[in-house]
DRENDO-1510 file (C-alpha; in Angstrom, 1 decimal, always signed):
<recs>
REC; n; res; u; v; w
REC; 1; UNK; -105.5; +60.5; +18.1 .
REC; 2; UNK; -103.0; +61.5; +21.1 .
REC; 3; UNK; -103.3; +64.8; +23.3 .
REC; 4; UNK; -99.8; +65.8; +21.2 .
REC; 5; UNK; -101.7; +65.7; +17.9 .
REC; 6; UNK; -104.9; +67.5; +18.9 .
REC; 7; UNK; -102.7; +70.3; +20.8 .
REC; 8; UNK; -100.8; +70.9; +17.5 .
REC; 9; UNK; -103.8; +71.0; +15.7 .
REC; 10; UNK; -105.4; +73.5; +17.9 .
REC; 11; UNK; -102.3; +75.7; +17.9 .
REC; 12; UNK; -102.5; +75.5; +13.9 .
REC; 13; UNK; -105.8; +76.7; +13.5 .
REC; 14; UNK; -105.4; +79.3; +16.9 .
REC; 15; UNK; -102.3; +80.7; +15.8 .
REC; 16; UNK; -103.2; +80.9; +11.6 .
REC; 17; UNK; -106.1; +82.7; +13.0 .
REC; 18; UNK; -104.0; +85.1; +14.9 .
REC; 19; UNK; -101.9; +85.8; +12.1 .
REC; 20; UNK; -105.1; +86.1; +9.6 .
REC; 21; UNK; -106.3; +89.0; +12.4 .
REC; 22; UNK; -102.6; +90.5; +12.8 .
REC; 23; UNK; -102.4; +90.4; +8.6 .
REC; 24; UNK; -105.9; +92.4; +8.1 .
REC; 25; UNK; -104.8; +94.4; +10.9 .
REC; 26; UNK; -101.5; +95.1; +8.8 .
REC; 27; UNK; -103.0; +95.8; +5.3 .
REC; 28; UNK; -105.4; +98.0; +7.0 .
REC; 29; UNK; -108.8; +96.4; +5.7 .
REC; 30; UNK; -110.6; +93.1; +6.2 .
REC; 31; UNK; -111.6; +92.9; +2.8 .
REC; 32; UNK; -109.9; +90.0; +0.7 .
REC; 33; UNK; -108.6; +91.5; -2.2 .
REC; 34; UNK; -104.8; +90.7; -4.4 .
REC; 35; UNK; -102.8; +92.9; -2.7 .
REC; 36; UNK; -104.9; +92.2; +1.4 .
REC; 37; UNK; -103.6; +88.4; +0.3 .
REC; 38; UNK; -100.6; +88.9; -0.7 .
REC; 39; UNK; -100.1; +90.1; +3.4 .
REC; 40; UNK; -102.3; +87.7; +5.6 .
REC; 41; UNK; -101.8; +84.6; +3.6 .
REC; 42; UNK; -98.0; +84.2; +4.5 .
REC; 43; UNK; -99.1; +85.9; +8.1 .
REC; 44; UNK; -101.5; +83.2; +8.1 .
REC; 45; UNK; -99.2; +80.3; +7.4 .
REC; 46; UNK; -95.9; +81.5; +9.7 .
REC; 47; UNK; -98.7; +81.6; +12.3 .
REC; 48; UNK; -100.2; +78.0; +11.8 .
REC; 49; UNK; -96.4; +76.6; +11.9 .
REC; 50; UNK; -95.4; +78.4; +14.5 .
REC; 51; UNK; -98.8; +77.4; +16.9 .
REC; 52; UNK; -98.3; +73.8; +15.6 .
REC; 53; UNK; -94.8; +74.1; +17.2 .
REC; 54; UNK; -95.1; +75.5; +20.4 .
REC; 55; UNK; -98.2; +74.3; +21.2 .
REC; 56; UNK; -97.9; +71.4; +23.6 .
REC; 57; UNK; -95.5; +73.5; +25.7 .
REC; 58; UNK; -98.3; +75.8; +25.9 .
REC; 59; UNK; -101.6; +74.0; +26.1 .
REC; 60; UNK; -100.6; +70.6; +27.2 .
REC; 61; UNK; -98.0; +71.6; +30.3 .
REC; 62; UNK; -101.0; +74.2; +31.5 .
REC; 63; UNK; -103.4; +71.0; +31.3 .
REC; 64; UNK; -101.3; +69.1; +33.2 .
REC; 65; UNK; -100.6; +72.0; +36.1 .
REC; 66; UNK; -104.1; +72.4; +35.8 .
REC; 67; UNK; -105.1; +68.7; +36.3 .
REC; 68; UNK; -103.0; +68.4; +39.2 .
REC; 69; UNK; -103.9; +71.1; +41.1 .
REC; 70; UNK; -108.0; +70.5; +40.4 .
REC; 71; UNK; -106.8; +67.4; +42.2 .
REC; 72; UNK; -105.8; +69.5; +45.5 .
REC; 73; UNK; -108.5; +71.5; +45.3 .
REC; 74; UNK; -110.9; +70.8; +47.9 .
REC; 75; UNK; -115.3; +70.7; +47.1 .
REC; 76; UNK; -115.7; +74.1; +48.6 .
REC; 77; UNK; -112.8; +76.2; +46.9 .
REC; 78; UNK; -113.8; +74.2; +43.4 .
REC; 79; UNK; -117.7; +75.6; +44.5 .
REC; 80; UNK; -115.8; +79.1; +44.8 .
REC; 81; UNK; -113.9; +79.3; +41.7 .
REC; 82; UNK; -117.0; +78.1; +39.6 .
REC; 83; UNK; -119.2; +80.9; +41.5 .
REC; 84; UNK; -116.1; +83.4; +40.5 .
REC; 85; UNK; -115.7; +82.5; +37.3 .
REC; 86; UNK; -119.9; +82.9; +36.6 .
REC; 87; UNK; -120.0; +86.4; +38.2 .
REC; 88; UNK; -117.1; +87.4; +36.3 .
REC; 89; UNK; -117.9; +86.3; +32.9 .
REC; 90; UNK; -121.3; +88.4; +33.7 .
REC; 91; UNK; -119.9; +91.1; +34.4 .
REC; 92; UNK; -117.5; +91.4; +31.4 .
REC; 93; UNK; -121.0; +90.3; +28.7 .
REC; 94; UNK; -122.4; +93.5; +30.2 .
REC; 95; UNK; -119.3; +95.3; +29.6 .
REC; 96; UNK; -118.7; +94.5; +26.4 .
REC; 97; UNK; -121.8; +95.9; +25.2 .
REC; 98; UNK; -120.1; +99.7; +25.1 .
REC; 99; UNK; -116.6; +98.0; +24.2 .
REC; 100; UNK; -117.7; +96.0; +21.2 .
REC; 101; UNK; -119.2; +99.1; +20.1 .
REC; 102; UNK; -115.4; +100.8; +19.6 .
REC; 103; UNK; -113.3; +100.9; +16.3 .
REC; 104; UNK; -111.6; +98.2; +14.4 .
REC; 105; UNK; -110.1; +96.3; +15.8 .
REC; 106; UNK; -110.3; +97.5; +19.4 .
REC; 107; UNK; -114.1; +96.9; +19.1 .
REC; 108; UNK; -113.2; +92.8; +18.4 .
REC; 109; UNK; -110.1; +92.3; +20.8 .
REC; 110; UNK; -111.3; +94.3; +24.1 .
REC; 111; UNK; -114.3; +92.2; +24.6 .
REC; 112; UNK; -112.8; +89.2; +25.0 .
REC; 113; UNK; -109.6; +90.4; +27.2 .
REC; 114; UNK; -112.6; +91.9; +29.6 .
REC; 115; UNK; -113.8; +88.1; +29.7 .
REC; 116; UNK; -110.3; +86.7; +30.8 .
REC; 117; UNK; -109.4; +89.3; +33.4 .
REC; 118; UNK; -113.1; +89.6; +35.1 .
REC; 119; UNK; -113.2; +85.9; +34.9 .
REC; 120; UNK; -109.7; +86.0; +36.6 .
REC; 121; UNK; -110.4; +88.4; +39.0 .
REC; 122; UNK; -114.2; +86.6; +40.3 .
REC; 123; UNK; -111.8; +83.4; +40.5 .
REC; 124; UNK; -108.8; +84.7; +42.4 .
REC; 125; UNK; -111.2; +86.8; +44.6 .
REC; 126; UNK; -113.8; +84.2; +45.4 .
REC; 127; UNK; -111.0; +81.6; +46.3 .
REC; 128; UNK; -109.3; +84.3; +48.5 .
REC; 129; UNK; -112.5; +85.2; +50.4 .
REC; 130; UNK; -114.5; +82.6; +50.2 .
REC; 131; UNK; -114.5; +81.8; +54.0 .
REC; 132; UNK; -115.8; +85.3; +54.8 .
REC; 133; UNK; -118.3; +84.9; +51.9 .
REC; 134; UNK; -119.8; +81.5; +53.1 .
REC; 135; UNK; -119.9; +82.4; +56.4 .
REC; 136; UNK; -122.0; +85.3; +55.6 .
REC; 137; UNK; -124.2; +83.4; +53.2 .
REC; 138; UNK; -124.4; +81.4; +56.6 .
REC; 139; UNK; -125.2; +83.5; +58.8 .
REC; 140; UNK; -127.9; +84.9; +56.8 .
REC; 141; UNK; -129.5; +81.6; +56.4 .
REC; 142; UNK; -129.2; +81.4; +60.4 .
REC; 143; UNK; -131.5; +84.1; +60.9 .
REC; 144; UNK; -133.6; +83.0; +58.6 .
REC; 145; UNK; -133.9; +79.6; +60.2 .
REC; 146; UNK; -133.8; +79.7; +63.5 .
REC; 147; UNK; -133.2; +75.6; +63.7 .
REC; 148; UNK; -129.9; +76.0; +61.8 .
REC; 149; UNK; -127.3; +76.4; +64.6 .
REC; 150; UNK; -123.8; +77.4; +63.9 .
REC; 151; UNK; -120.5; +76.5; +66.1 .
REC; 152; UNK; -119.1; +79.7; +68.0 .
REC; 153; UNK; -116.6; +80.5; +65.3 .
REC; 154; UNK; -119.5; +80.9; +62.9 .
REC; 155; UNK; -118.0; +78.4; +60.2 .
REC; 156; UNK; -119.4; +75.0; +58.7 .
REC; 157; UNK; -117.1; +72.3; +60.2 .
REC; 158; UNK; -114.4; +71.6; +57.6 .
REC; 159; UNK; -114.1; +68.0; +58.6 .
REC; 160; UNK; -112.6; +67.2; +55.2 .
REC; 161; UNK; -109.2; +68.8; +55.9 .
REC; 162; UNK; -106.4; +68.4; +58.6 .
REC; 163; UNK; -103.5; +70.4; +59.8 .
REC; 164; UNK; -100.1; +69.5; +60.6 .
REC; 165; UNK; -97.5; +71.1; +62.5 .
REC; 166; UNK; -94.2; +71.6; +62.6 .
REC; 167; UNK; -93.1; +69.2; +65.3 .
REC; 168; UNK; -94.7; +66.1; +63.5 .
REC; 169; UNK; -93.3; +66.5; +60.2 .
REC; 170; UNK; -90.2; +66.6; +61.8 .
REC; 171; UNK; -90.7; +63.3; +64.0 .
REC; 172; UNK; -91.7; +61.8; +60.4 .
REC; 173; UNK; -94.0; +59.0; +61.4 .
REC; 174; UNK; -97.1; +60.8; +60.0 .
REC; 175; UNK; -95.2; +60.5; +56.6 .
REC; 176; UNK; -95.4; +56.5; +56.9 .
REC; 177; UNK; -99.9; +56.8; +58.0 .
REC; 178; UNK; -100.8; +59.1; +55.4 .
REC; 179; UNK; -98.9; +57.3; +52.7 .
REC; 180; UNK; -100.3; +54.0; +53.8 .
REC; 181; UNK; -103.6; +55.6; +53.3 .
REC; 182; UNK; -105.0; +56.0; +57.1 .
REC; 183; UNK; -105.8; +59.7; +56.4 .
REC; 184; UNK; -108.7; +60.2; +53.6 .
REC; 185; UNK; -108.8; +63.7; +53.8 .
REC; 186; UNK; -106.5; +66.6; +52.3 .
REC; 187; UNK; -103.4; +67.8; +54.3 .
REC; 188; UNK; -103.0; +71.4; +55.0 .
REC; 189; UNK; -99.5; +72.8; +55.7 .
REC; 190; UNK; -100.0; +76.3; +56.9 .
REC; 191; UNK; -97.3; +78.7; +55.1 .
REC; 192; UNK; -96.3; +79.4; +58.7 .
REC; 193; UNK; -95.3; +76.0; +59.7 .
REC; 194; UNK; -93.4; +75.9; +56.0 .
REC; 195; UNK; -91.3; +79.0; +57.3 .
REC; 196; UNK; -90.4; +77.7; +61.0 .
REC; 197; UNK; -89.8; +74.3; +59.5 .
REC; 198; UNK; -87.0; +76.1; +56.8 .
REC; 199; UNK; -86.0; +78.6; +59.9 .
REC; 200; UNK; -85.1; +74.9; +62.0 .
REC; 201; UNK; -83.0; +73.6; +58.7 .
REC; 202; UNK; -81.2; +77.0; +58.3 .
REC; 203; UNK; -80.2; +77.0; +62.2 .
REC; 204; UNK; -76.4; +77.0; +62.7 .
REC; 205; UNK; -76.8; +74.5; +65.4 .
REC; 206; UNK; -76.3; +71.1; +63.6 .
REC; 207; UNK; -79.2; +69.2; +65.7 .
REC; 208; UNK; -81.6; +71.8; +64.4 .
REC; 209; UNK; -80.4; +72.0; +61.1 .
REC; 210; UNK; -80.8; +68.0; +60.8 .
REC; 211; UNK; -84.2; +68.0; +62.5 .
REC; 212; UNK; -85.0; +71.2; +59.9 .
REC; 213; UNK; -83.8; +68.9; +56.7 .
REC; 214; UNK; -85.6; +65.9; +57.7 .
REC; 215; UNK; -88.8; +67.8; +58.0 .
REC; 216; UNK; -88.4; +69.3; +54.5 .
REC; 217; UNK; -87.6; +65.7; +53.2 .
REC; 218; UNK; -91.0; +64.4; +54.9 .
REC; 219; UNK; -93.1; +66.8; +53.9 .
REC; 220; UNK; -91.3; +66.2; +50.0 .
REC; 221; UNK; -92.2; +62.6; +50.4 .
REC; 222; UNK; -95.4; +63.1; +52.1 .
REC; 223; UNK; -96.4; +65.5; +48.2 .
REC; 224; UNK; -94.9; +62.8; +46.0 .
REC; 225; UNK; -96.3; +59.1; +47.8 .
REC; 226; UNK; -99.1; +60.2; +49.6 .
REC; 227; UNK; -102.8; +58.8; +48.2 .
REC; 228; UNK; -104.4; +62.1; +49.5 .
REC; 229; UNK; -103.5; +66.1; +48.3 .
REC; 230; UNK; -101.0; +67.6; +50.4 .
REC; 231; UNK; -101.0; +71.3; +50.4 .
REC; 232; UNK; -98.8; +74.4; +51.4 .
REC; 233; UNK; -101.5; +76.9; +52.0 .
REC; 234; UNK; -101.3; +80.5; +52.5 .
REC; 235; UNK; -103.0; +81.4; +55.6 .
REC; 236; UNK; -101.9; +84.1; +57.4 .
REC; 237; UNK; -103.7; +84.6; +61.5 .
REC; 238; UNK; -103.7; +88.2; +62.5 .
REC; 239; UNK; -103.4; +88.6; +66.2 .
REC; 240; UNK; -100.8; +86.0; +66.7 .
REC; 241; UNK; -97.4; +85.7; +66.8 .
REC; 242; UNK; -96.4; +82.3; +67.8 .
REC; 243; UNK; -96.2; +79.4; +65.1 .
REC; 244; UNK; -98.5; +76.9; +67.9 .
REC; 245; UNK; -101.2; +79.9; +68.5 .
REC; 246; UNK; -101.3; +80.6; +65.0 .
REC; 247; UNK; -102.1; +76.7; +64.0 .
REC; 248; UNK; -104.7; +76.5; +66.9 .
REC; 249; UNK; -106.4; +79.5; +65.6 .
REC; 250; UNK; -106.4; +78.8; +62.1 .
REC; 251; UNK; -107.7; +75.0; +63.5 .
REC; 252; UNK; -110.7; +77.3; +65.5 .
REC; 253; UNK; -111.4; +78.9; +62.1 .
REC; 254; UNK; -111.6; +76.1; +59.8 .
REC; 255; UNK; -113.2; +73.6; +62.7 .
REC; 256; UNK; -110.6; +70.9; +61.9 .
REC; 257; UNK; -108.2; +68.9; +63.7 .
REC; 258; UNK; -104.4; +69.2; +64.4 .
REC; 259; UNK; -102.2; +66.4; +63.8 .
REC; 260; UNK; -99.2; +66.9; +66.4 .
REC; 261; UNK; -97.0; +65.0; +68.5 .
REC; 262; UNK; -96.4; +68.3; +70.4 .
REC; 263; UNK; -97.8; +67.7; +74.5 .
REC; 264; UNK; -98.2; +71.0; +74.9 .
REC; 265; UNK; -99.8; +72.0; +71.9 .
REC; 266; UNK; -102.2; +69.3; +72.0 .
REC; 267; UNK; -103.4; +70.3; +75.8 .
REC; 268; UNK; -103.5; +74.0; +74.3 .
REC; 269; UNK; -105.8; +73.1; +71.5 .
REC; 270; UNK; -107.9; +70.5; +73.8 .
REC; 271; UNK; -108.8; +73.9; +76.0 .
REC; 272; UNK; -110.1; +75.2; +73.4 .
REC; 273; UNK; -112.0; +73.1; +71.6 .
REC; 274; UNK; -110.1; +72.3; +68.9 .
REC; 275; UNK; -109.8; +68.3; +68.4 .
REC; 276; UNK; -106.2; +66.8; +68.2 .
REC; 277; UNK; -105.0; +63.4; +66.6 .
REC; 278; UNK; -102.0; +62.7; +68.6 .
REC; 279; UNK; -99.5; +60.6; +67.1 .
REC; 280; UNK; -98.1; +59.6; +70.3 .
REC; 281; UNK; -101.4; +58.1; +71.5 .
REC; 282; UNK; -101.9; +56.5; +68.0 .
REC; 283; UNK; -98.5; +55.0; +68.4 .
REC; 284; UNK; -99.2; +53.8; +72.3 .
REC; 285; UNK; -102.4; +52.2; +70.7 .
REC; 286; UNK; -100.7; +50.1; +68.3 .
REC; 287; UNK; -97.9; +49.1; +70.3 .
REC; 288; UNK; -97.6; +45.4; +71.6 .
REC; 289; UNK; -99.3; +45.2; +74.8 .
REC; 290; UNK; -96.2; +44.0; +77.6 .
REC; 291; UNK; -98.3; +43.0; +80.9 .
REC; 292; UNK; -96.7; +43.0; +84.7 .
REC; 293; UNK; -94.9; +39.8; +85.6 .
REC; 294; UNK; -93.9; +38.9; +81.4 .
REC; 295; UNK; -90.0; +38.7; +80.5 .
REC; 296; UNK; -88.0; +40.2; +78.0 .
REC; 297; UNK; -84.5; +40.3; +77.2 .
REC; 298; UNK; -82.9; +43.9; +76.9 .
REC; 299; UNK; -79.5; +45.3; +76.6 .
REC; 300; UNK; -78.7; +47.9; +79.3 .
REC; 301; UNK; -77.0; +50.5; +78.0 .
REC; 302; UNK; -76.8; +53.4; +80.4 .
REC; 303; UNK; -77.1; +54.8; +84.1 .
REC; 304; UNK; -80.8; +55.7; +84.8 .
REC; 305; UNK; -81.8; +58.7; +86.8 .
REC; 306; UNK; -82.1; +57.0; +90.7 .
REC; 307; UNK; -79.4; +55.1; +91.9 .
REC; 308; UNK; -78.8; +51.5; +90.8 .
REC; 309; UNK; -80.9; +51.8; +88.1 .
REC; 310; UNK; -80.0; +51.3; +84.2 .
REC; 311; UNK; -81.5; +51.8; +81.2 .
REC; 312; UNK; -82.3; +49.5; +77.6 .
REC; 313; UNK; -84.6; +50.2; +74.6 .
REC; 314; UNK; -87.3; +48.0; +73.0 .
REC; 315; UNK; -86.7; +48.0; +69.1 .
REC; 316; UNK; -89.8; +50.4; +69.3 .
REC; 317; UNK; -87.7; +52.7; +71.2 .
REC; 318; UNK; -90.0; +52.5; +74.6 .
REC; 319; UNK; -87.5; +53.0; +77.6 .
REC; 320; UNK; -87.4; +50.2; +80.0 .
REC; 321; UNK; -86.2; +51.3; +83.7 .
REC; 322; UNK; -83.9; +48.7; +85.6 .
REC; 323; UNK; -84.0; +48.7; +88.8 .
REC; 324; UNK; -80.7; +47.6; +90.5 .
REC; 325; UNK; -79.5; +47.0; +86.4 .
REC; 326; UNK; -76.8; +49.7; +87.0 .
REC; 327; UNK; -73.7; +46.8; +87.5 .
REC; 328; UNK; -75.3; +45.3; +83.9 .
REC; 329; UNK; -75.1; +48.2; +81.5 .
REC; 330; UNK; -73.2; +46.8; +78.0 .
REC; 331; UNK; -74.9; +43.4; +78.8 .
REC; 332; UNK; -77.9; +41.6; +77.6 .
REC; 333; UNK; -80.3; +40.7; +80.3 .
REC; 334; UNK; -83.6; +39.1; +81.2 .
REC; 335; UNK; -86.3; +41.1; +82.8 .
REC; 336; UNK; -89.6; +40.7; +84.4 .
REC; 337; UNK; -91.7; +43.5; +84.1 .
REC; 338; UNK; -93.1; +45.1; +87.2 .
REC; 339; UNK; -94.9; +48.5; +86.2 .
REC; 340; UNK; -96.0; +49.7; +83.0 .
REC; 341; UNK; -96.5; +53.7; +83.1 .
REC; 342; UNK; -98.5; +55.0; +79.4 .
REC; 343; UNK; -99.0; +58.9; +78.9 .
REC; 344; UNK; -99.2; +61.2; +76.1 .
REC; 345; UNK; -95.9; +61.6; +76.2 .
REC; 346; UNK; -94.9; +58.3; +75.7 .
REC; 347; UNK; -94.9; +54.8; +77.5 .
REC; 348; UNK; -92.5; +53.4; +80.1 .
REC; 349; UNK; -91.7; +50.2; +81.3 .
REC; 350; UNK; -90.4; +49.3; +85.2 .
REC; 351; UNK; -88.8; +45.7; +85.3 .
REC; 352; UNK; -86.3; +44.1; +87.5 .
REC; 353; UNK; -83.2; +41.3; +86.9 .
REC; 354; UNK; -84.6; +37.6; +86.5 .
REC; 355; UNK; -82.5; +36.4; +89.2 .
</recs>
């Protein structure tokens, strides 16, 4: 039988049940008598059609919502809601004792709107909190133990999530790993890095507003294609104002890496302890290796900084220097490679005319 069929006939029997309960309610008694039947029969019925009706809008597009985002979940907020949802349905059995105990019909219908909201609340609170909760749990254990050791931040490593930043959803590359499956773990984008990212695509300067809407297109195409969750999360770091301070605290908190291409940002998080996966360096690491003293042909295409000197591209976009290529520039030459400079930042390749 398909997930259709089963919703409808779970809506039928829900919603006939509601109208059995609104029909009693109506003629005043529960007892079934000509005239109590005459009332929550047709209540009854209209219900049953009606919750055969709507009920795939409203049982099988929740399942869906609900299936996808149990997939983005990671194993400690699923440990959190479950803990949440326990405490809360505990709390509302012990409250409906007194409430069951109230008149018809608030004595059947208060009981189990306790059990939704409690259970709601232990969910939303436990997932809200539970870094401060754990930690404590922790921390207790600690003292207990002196052999269990905990980093300075006082939080378990969260080794299963990483962090991007603004500067390397806009470069785009990280789009192309992560959907070719290179990153196992869940992506967090911080809510922070979503704002500065639309603050870049609403900029009146058309350079920034095209680096802003690329950003937003990668991080689109990064949710829809990518093998692993990626998540806008709302994480907001007292204390700090800047977007980069904000992402290397949160990164301290968490105790899990940065994904940047940002130099800076990746020799501020290094001094503090906070591990960075450079795109850059992975980029440098995969590149074809060009040794001293090989040729290559390259088209010279502008005036480099020293005199004489011109400029060319690889396909890869790595900048070969010229020397003396100045009286080339619109022409294809060969090279021989000289120096080969590789930093963070990039590599660069010296090389000189073939004469």
């Amino acid at each position: 039988m398909s997930a259709n069929a089963v919703s409808r006939i779970l809506g039928l029997i829900i919603f006939a049940i509601i109208g059995w309960l609104i029909g009693t309610i109506w003629a005043g008694t529960a007892q079934l008598t000509a005239e109590t039947l005459r009332i929550i029969l047709p209540l009854s019925v209209v219900g049953g059609i009606i919750g055969a009706l709507i009920a795939p809008w409203i049982i099988l597009r929740p399942a869906g919502w609900l299936r996808r985002s149990v997939r983005e979940l990671t194993l400690s907020q699923i440990l959190a809601a479950t803990i949440g949802l326990v405490i809360g349905l505990l709390i509302a059995a012990l409250v409906s004792i007194p409430l069951s105990s109230l008149p018809y019909p608030f004595g059947n219908l208060l009981p189990t709107l306790a059990a939704l909201i409690l259970g709601y609340l232990g969910v939303t609170v436990m997932l809200l909190r539970q870094q401060d909760i754990f930690s404590l749990f922790r921390r207790r254990g600690a003292a207990l133990h002196s052999n269990v050791a905990l980093d300075a931040a006082g939080t378990e490593p969260q080794n299963d999530v990483v962090l991007l930043d603004t500067s390397v959803i806009i470069d785009g590359r990280i789009a192309d790993i992560i959907t070719t499956g290179f990153i196992r773990t869940p992506v967090w984008v911080p809510r922070f890095v979503l704002n500065e990212l639309q603050h870049v695509a609403d900029s009146s300067d058309t350079l920034r507003r095209n680096r802003g809407r690329r950003g937003l297109e990668m991080l689109n195409r990064m949710q829809k294609e990518a093998p692993v969750p990626v998540r806008i999360v709302d994480m907001e770091i007292e204390g700090a104002r800047q977007v980069d301070a904000k992402l290397v605290q949160l990164a301290r908190q968490l105790n899990c890496p940065i994904i940047t291409n940002d130099y800076n940002l990746n020799r501020v998080a290094g001094l503090q302890g906070v591990v960075v996966l450079n795109v850059n360096e992975l980029s440098n690491a995969v590149k074809a290796v060009v040794l001293p003293g090989e040729t290559l042909t390259i088209r010279v295409i502008q005036e480099g900084k020293e005199a004489g000197q011109g400029v060319g591209y690889l396909d890869d976009g790595t900048m070969v220097v010229v020397e003396n290529g100045r009286r080339y520039i619109d022409n294809e030459i060969e090279v021989a490679v000289t120096k080969v400079l590789q930093t963070n930042a990039g590599r660069m390749i010296f090389a000189a005319p073939v004469r």
